[in-house]
BAROVEX-715386 format. One line per field, with one value per residue: residue in three letters; y, z, x of N, C-alpha, C in turn. Coordinates in Angstrom, 1 decimal, m for minus. Layout:
N
aa [ala,...]
n.Y [Y,...]
n.Z [Z,...]
n.X [X,...]
ca.Y [Y,...]
ca.Z [Z,...]
ca.X [X,...]
c.Y [Y,...]
c.Z [Z,...]
c.X [X,...]
# end
This chain:
100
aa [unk,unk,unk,unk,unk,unk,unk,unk,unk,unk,unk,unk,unk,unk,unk,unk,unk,unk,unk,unk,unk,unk,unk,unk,unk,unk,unk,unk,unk,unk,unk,unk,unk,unk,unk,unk,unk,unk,unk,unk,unk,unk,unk,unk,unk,unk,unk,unk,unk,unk,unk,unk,unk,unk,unk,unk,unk,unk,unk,unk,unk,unk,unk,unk,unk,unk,unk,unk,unk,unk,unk,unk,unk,unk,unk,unk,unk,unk,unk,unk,unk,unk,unk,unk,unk,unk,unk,unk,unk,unk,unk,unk,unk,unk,unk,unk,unk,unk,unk,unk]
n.Y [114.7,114.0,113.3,114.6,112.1,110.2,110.8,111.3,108.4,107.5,108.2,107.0,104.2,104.3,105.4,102.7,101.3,102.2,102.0,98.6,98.6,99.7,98.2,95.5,96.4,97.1,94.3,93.0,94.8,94.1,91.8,91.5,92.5,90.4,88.6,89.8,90.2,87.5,87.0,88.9,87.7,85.2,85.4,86.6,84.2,83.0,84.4,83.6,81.6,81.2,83.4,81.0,78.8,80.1,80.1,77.7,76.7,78.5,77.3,74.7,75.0,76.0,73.2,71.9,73.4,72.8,69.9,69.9,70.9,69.2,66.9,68.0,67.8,65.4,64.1,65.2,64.4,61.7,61.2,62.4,60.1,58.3,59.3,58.5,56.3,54.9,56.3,55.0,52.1,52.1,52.8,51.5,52.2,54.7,57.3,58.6,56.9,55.2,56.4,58.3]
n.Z [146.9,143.3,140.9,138.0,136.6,137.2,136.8,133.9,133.9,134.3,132.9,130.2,131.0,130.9,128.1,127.5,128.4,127.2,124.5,124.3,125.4,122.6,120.7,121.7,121.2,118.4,117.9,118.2,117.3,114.4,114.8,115.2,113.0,110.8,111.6,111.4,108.3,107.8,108.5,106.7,104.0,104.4,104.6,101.9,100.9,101.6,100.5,97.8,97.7,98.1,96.7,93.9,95.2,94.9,92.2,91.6,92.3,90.7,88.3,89.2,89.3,86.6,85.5,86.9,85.9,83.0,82.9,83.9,81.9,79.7,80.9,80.9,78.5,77.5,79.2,77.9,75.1,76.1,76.6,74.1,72.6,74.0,73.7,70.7,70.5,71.5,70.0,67.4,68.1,68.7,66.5,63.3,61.4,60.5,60.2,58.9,56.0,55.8,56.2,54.0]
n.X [128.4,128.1,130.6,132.1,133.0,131.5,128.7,129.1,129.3,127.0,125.3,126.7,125.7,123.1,122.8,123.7,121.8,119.6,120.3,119.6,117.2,115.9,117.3,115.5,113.1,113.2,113.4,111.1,109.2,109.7,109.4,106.5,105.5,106.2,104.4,102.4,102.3,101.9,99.7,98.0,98.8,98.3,94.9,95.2,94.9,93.0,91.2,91.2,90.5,88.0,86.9,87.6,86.0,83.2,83.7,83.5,81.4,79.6,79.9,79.2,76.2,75.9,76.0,74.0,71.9,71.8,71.7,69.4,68.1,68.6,67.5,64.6,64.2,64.5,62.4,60.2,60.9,60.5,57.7,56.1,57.3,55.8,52.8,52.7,53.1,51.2,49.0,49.8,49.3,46.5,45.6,47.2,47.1,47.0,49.2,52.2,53.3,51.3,49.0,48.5]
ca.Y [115.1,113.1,113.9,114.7,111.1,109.3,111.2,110.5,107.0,107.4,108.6,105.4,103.3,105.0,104.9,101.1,100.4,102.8,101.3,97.5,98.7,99.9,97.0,94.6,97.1,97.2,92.9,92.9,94.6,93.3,90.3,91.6,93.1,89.5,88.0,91.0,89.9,86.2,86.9,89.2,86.3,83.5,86.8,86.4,82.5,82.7,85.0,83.3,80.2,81.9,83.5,79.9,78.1,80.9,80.1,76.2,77.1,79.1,75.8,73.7,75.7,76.0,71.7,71.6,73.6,72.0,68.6,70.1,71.2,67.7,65.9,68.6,67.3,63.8,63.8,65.5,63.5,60.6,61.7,62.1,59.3,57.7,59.3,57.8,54.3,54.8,56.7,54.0,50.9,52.4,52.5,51.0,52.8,56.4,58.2,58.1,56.5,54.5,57.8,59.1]
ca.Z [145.5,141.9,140.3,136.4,136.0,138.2,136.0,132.4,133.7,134.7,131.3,129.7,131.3,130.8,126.8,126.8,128.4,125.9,123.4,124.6,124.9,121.4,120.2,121.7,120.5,117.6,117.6,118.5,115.8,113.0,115.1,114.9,111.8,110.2,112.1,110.2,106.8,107.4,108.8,105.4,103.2,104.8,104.1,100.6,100.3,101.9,99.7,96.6,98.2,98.2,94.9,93.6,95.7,94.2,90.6,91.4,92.8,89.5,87.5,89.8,89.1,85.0,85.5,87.3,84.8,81.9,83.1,84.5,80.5,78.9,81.5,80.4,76.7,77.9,79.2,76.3,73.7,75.9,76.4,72.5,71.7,74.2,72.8,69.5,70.4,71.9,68.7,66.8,68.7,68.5,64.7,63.5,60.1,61.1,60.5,58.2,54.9,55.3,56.3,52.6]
ca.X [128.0,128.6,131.6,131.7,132.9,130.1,127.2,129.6,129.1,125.8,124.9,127.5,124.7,121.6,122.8,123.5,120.1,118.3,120.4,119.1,115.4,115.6,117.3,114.8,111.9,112.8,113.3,109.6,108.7,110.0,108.5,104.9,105.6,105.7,103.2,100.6,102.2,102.0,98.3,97.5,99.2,96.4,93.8,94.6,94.6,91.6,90.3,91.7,90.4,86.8,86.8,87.7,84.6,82.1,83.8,83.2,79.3,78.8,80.0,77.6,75.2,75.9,76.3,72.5,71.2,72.3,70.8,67.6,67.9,68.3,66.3,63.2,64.4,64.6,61.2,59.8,60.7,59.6,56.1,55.8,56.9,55.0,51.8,52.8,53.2,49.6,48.1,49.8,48.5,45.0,45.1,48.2,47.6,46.8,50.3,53.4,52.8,49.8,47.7,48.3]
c.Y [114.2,114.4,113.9,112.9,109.8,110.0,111.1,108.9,106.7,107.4,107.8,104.8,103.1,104.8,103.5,100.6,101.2,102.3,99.4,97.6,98.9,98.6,95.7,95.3,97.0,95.5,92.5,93.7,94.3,91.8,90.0,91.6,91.2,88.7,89.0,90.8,88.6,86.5,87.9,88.3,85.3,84.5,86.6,85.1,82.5,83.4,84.4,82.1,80.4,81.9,82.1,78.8,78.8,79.9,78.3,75.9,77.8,77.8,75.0,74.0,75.6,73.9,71.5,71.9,73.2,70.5,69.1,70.5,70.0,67.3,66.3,68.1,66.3,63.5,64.2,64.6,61.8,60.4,61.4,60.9,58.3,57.6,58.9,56.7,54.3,54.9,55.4,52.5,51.3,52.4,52.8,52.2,54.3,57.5,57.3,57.9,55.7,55.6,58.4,58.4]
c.Z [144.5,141.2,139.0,135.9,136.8,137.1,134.5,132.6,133.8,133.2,130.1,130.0,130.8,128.6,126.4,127.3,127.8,124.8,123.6,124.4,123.4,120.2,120.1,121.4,119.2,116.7,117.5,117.3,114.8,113.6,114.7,113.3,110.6,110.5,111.1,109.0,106.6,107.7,107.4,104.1,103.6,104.8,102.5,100.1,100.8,101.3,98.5,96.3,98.1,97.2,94.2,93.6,95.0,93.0,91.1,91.8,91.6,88.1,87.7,89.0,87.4,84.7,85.5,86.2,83.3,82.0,83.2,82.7,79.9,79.5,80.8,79.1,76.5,77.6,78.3,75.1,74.1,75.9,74.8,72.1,72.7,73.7,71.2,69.1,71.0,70.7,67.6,66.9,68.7,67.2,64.0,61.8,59.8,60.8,59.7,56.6,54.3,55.4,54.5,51.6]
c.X [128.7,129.6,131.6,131.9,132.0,128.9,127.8,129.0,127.6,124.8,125.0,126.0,123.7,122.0,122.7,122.0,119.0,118.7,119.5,118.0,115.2,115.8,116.3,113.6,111.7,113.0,111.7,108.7,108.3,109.2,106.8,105.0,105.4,105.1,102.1,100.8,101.7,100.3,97.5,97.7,98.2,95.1,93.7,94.6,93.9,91.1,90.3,90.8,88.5,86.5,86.6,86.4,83.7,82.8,83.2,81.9,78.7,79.0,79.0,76.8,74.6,75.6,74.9,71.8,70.7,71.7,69.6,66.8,67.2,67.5,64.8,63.0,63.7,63.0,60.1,59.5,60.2,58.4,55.8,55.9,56.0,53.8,51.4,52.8,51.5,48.5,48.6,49.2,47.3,44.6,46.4,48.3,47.6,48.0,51.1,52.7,51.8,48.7,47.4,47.4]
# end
């Protein structure tokens, strides 16, 4: 039979290796523990990073439009005045201050 100081020691033991597991439990942890912040930290620079691309696709977008504007301008006013170098060469006096 164990004597009171065989099951004291037994109990000594059983403390340091529940103290050790807890120790390395709670190393592990704190280990995960900043792996899930560093993996929510690259979550929001990738979202930041996102947001950003949209705002630089709604620029594009304001950039294209804006040309597709002028160009419609562009070709506009070259049309007219093409049709005006035409109506002019067809009857050079027709328009402006010789018409009056």
């Amino acid at each position: 039979m164990a004597s009171m100081d065989d099951v004291l020691a037994a109990i000594g033991a059983l403390h340091t290796d529940m103290t050790a597991m807890r120790d390395d439990l709670s190393g592990r942890i704190d280990a995960l523990s900043d792996r899930v912040e560093a993996v929510y930290a690259a979550g929001k620079r990738t979202h930041a990073e996102v947001v950003a691309g949209r705002a630089d696709v709604a620029q594009l977008r304001a950039d294209i439009a804006a040309v597709k504007t002028d160009a419609a301008f562009a070709e506009s006013y070259s049309a007219d005045t093409q049709e005006a170098v035409r109506r002019h060469i067809r009857d050079p006096h027709a328009h402006g201050r010789d018409a009056a």
